[in-house]
C-alpha positions in Angstrom: 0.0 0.0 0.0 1.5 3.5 -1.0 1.6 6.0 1.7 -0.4 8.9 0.9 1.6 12.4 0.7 -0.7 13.9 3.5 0.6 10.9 5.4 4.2 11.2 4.6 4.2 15.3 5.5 2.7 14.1 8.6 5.1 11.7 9.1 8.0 14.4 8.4 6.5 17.0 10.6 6.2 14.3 13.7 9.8 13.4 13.6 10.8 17.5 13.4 8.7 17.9 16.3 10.5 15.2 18.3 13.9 16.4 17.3 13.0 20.2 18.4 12.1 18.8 21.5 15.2 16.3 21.6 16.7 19.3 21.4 15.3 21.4 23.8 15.8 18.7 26.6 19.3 17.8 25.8 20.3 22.2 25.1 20.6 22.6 28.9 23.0 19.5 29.6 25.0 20.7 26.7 25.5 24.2 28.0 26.5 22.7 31.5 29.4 20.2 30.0 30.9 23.4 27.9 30.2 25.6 30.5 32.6 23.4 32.9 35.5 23.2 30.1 36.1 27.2 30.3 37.9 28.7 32.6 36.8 30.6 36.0 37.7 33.9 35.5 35.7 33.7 32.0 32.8 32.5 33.3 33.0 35.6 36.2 33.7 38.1 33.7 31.0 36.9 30.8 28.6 34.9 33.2 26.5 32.1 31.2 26.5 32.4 27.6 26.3 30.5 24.9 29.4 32.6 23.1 32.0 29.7 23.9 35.7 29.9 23.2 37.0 26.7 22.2 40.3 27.8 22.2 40.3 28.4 26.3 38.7 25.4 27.3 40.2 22.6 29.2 39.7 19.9 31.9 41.5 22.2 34.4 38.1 22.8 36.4 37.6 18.7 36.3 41.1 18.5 38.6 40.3 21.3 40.8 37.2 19.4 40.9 39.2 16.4 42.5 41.7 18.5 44.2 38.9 20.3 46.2 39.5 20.4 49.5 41.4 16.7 50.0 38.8 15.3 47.7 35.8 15.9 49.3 33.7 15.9 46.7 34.1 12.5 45.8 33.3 11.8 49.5 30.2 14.1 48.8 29.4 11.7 45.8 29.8 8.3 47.8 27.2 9.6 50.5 25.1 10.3 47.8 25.0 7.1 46.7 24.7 5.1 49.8 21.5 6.7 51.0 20.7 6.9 47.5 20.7 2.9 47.5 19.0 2.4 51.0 16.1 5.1 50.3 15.8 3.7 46.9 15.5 -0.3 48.2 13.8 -0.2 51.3 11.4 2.2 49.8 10.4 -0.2 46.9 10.1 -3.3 49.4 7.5 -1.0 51.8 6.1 0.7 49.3 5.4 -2.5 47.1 3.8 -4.4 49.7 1.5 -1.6 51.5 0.1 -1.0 47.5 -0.4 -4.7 47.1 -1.9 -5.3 50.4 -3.9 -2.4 49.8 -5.3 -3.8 46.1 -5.2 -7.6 46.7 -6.6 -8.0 50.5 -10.2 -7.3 51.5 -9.9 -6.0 55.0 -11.8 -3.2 57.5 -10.8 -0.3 56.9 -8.7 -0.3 53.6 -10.8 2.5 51.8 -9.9 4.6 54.5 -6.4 4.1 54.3 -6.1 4.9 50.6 -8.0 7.9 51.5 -5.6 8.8 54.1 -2.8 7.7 51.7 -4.2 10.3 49.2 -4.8 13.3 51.8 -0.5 12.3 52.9 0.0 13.0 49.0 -1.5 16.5 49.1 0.4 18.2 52.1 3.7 19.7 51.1 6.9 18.4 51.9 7.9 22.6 53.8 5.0 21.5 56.3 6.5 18.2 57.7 10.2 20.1 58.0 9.4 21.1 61.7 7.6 17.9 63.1 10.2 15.6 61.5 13.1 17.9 62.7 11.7 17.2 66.3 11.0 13.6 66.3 14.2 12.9 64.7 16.1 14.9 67.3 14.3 13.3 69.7 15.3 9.7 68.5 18.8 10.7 68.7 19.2 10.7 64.4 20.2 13.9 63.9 23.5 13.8 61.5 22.9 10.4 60.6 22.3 8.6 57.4 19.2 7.6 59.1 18.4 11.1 59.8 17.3 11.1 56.0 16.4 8.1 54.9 14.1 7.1 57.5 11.3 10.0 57.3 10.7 9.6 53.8 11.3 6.1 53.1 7.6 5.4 52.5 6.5 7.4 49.7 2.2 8.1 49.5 2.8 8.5 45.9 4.6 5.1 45.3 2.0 3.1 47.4 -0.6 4.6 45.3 0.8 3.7 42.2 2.0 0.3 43.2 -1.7 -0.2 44.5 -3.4 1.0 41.3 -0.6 -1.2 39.3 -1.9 -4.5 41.3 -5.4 -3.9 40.7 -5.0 -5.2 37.2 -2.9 -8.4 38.5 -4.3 -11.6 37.8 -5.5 -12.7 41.0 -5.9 -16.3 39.5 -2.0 -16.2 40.0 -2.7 -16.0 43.7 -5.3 -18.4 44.0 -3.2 -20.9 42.5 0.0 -20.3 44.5 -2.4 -20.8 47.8 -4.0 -24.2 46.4 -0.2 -25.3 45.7 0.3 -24.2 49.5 2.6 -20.8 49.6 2.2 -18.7 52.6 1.7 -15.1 51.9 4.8 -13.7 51.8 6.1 -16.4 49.9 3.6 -15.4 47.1 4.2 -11.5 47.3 8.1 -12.3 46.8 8.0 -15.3 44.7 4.9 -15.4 42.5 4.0 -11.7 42.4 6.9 -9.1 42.4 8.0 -10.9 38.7 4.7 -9.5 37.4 5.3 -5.8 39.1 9.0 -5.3 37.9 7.7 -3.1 35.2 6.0 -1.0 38.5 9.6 -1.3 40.2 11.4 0.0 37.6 9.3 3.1 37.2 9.7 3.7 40.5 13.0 2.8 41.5 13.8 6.6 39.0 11.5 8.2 40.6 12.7 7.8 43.7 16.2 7.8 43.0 16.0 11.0 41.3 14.0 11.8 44.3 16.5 11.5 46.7 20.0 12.1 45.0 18.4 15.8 44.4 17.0 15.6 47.8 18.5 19.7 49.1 16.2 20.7 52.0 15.8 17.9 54.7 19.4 16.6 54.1 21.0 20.3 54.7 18.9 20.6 58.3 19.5 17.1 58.8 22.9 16.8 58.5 25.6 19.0 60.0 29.5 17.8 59.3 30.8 18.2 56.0 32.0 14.6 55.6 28.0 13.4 55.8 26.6 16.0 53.2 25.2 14.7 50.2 26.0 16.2 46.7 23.7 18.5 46.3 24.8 20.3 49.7 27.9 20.2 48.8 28.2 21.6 46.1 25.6 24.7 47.2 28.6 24.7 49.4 30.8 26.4 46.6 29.0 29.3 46.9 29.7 31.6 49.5 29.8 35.8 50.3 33.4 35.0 49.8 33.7 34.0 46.5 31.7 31.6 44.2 33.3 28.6 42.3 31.0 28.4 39.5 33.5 26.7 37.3 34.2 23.8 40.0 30.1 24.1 40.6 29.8 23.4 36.8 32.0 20.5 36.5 31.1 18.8 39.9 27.6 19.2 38.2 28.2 17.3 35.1 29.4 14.1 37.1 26.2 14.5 39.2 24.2 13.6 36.3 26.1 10.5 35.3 24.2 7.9 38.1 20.9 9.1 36.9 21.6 8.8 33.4 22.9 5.6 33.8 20.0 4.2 35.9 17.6 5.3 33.6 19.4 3.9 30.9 19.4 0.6 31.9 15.6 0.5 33.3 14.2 2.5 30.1 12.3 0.3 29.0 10.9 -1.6 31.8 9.7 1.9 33.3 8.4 3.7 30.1 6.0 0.2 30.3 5.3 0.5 33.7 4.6 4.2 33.6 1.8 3.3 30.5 0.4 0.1 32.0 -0.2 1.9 35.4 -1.7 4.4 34.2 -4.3 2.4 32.6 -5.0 0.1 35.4 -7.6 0.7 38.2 
């Protein structure tokens, strides 16, 4: 069958559409990696523009970058990760199972916790600074890794998702595991989180991009410089004193690389789980 010319300028004028905005998302990551090849006193002098000199630009900000201050930025970047990793997993294994218990068991009271679930979703993170800051100075977690993984480890808007992801599950599956005699955990971990990896991978971004650009709680939460987090850090840079946009820039452009790379390699799992949960409930 020929393809009609009507259908072939459509065609044309999709893909120029996606390349404009291609380009409109990748522009800004651009200007950051030239940005953090010219020199400081450029930078100071012109501020941010897109008139770059080739000719000056060199990796000289990328080894003050690991000369800062006996390296802490690369100590920076290691707590970023850890409670990067522990938000991340413990908040997909909680997270998962209150939405599945939620969707899957028929118990008193369960519309009410959704509800309350929902109602947790609307208040702002600014409101909870105060409380939280109490209770975790009261539990003795105050500069602690705990300090900020433990407050927002259970995410309302991952337990809704995860439970409006298992109400399209095939509950036959769990009939069938409890006639071949698995308990109920056995069947959650063994039988059922298979099925939901497409939900886990859409929300194992999230919430990774979440936390390693988590700013606010970590900077009251944490005091010493050798338990900041990236993004602290590097605010750190700029001071009444003087401002270190050129090490900012560069210290920026490696702060991208985890993110990148996780979405990378769960692209496809969460671009399906992000369109099958949103048509399931």
């Amino acid at each position: 069958m020929k393809t009609r010319p009507s259908e072939y300028v459509l065609e044309v004028l999709k893909y120029f559409m996606l390349i404009v905005i291609f380009l409109f998302c990748i522009m800004p990551f651009i200007f950051m990696l030239l940005s953090s090849l010219r020199p400081g006193a450029q930078m100071v002098q012109n501020g941010l523009t897109l008139d770059f000199n080739f000719k000056t630009m060199s990796l000289h900000n990328f080894k003050a970058l690991i000369n800062y201050n006996d390296g802490m930025y690369f100590l920076w970047f290691k707590n970023s990760i850890i409670l990067t990793a522990l938000q991340t997993a413990l908040s997909l294994l909680f997270c998962s199972m209150v939405g599945y218990g939620l969707s899957v068991y028929q118990f008193k009271g369960r519309n009410l916790i959704f509800l309350i679930v929902l109602a947790v979703m609307m208040i702002p993170t600014e409101v909870l600074i105060l409380p939280l800051f109490k209770l975790v100075v009261k539990m003795k977690f105050i500069n602690t890794k705990a300090s900020v993984i433990l407050p927002f480890v259970v995410s309302p808007f991952a337990v809704f998702y995860f439970r409006q992801y298992c109400l399209g599950l095939p509950l036959d599956l769990i009939d069938s595991a409890r006639i071949d005699g698995c308990n109920e955990i056995s069947i959650f971990f063994r039988i059922m989180c298979p099925v939901m990896l497409p939900a886990f991978a859409a929300i194992m971004i999230l919430q990774a991009m979440s936390s390693w650009n988590g700013f606010v709680w970590p900077l009251i939460a944490l005091r010493s410089n050798e338990n900041m987090t990236l993004p602290i850090g590097l605010n750190a840079l700029l001071t009444p004193y003087g401002n270190n946009y050129d090490v900012l820039l560069a210290g920026a452009v490696f702060s991208v690389i985890p993110i990148i790379i996780l979405f990378l390699i769960n692209q496809k799992a969460f671009i399906t789980g992000l369109t099958v949960g949103s048509v399931k409930g």
